[in-house]
C-alpha positions in Angstrom: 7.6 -5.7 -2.4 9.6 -9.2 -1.7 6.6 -11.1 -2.1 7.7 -14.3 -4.5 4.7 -15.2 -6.9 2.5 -12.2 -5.6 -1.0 -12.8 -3.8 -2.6 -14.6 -6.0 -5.9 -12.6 -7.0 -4.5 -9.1 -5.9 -1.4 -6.8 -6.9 -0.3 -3.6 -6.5 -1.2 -1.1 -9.4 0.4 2.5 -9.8 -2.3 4.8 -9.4 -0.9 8.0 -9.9 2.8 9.0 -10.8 4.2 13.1 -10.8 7.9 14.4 -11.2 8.9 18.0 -11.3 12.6 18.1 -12.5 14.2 20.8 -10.7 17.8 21.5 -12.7 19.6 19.7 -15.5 22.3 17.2 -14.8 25.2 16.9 -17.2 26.8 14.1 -18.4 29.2 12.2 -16.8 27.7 13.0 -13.1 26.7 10.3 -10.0 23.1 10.7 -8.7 21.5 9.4 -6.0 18.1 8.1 -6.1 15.9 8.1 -2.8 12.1 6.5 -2.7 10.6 6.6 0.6 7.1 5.7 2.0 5.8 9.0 2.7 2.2 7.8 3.7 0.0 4.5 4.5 -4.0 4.4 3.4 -5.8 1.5 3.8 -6.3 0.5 0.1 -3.3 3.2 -1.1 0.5 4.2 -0.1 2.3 7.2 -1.1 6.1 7.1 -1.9 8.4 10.3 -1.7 10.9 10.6 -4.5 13.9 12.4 -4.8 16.8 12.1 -7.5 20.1 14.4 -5.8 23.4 15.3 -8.1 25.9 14.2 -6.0 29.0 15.5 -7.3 31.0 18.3 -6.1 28.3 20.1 -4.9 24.8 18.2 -3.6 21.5 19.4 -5.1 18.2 18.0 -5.7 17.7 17.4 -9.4 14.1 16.5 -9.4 11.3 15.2 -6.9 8.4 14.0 -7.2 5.3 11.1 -6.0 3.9 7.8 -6.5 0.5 6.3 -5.2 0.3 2.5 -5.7 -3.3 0.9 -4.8 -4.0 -2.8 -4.0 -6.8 -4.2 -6.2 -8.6 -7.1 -6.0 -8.1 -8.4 -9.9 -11.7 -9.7 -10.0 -13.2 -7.3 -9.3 -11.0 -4.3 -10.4 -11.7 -2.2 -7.0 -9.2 -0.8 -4.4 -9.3 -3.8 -1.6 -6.9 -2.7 2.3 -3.3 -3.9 2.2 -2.4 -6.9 3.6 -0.9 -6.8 7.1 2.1 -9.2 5.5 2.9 -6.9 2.6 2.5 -3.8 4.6 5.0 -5.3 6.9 7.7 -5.3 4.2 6.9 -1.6 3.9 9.0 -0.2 6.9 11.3 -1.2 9.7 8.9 -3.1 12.3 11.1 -1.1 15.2 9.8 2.5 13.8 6.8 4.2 14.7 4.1 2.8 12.0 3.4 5.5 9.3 0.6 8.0 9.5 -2.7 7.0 8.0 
């Protein structure tokens, strides 16, 4: 998340991680991967993710989720984001997520 040298104490962990793969992709072929933030808790954020075929004609190849929590090291329990690492989430001019 940009943040050089972490928070000392507390990181991110990947809490839960699906993918459904939708059609095959042959080799050679250009994809185009998309994660977006799809939704803000206070100790968890989901991220949307998509993986499109883009050559002659566009699909989506696969899709799928990812929920990251912040822990607190020491004790090993969920702890709220940060206000300074959520603000590297998102464009500060857009509408804050949905909690």
């Amino acid at each position: 998340m940009g943040i050089r040298g972490g928070v000392p104490g507390f990181s991110g962990a990947m809490a839960h991680l699906s993918y459904d793969f939708l059609r095959q992709v042959h080799y050679p072929g250009t994809l185009l991967s998309r994660i977006t933030l799809s939704k803000v808790g206070r100790t968890s954020m989901e991220h949307a993710i998509e993986m499109w075929h883009v050559s002659a004609a566009p699909c989506l190849a696969g899709r799928g989720r990812a929920i990251h929590v912040w822990v607190d090291r020491e004790t090993g329990k969920p702890t709220p984001w940060p206000t300074d690492v959520l603000a590297k989430c998102w464009d500060p001019a857009l509408e804050m997520p949905e909690t």
